[in-house]
C-alpha positions as CSV (number, residue, x, y, z in Angstrom):
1,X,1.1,6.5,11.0
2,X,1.0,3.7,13.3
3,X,1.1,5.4,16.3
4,X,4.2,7.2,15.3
5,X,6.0,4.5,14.2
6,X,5.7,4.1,10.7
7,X,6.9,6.5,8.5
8,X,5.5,7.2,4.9
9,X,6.4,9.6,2.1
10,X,4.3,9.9,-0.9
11,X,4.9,11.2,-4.6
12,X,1.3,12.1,-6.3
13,X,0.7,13.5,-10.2
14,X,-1.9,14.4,-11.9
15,X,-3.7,12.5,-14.2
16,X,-7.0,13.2,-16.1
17,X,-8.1,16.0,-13.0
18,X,-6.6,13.9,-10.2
19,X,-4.0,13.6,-8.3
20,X,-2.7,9.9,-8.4
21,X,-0.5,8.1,-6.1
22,X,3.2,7.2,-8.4
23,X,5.5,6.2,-5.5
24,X,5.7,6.0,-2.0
25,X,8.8,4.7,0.5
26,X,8.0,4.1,4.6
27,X,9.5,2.6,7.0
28,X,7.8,-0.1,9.5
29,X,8.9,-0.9,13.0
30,X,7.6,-3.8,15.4
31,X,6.3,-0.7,17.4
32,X,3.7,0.2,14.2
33,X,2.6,-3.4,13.7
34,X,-1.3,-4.0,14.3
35,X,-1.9,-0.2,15.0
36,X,-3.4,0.8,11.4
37,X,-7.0,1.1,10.8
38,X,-9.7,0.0,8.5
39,X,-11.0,1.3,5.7
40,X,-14.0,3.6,6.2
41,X,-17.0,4.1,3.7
42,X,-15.3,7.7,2.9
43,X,-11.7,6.5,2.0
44,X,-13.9,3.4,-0.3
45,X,-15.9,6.1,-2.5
46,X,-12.3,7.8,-3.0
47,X,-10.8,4.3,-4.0
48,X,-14.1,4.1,-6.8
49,X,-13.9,7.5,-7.9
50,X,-10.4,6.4,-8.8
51,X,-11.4,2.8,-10.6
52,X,-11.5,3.9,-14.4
53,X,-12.1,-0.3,-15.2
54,X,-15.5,0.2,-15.4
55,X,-16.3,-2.3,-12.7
56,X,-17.1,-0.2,-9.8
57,X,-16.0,-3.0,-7.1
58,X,-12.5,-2.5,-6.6
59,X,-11.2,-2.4,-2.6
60,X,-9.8,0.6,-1.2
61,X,-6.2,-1.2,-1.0
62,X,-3.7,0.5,1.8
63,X,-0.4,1.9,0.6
64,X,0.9,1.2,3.8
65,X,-0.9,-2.1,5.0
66,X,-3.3,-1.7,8.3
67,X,-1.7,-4.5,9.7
68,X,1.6,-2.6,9.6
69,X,0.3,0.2,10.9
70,X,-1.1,2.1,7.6
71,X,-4.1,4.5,7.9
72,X,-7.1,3.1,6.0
73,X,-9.0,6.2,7.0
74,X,-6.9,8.7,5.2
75,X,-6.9,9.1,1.6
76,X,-3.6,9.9,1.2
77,X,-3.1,6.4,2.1
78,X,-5.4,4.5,-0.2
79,X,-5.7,3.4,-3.9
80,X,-7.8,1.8,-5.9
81,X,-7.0,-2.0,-6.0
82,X,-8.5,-5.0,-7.2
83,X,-10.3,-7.0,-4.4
84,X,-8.9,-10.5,-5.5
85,X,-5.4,-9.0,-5.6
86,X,-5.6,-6.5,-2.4
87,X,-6.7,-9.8,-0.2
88,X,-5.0,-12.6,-1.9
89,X,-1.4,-12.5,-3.0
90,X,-0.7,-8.5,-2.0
91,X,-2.0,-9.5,1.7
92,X,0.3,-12.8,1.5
93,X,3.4,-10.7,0.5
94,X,2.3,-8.1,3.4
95,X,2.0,-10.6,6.2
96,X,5.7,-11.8,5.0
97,X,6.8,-8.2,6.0
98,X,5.2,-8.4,9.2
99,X,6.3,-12.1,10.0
100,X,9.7,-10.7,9.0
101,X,9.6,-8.2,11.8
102,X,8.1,-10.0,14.6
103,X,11.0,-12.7,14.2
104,X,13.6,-10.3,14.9
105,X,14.2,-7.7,12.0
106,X,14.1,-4.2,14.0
107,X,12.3,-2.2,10.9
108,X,12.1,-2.6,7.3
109,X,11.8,0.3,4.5
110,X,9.2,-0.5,1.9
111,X,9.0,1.2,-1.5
112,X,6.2,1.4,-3.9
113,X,6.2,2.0,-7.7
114,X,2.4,2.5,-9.2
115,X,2.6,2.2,-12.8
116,X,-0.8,3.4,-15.1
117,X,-1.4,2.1,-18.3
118,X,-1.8,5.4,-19.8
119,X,-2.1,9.5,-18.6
120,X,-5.8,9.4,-18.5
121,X,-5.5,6.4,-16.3
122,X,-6.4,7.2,-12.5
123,X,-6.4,3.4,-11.7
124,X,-2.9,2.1,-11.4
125,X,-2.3,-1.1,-13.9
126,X,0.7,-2.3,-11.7
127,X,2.5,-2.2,-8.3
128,X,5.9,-3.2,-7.3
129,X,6.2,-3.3,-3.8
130,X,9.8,-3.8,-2.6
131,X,11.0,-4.6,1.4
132,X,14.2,-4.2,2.5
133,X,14.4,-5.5,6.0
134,X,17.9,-4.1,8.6
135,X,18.1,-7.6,10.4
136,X,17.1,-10.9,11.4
137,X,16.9,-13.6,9.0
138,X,14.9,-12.1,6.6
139,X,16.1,-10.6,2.8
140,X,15.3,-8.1,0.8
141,X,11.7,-9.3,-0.9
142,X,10.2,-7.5,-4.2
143,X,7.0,-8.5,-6.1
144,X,5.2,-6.8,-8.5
145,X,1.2,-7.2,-8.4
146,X,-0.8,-6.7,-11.4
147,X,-4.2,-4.2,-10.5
């Protein structure tokens, strides 16, 4: 991803007939920054066939963020997120990653735990998202985001 760049590794199971994303680690350079892409109407009626909350309006959120250089075209990439989540506080923690690489750290590795609230769930209940950044004046930043 990200023009080479960025790195990403992802763990999937199966749950009620589909495979569901349960972790993923990348890593994300200065080189990868602002060379992701957006979401396309394909990888959104993935990210619905996923939402089992009975709303039908969740946003296909990016693993890896497109501002960091994730994919928004690829499935493999996406999950079903909650649209006030995906562009409030998850893109706030996001653009701390990439403001922590810009000022100096040279990448950092990012790690993502999807949690579901049962096995029938193809919607993931909970994210923590961890960054662990190799210099600069940044520190290791973890959050966990309610979906």
């Amino acid at each position: 991803m990200g023009g080479g760049a960025a790195t990403v590794h992802y763990k999937y199971t199966e749950q009620h007939g589909h495979a569901v994303v349960s972790s993923a680690e990348g890593v994300v350079s200065d080189g990868s920054l602002d060379k992701g892409t957006d979401t396309t109407e394909c990888t959104q009626k993935y990210s619905r066939m996923l939402e089992d909350d009975g709303s039908s309006n969740c946003d296909a959120g990016h693993i890896m963020a497109n501002r960091l250089g994730g994919y928004g075209n690829q499935p493999i990439n996406i999950f079903p997120q909650a649209f006030s989540i995906n562009r409030g506080v998850y893109a706030q923690f996001e653009d701390k990653i990439y403001q922590c690489i810009k000022s100096g750290a040279k990448q950092a590795n990012l790690s993502w735990q999807f949690t579901y609230k049962n096995t029938s769930s193809t919607m993931p209940s909970q994210v923590q998202y961890t960054a662990v950044f190799d210099k600069g004046d940044c520190t290791t930043i973890h959050s966990v985001f309610s979906n």
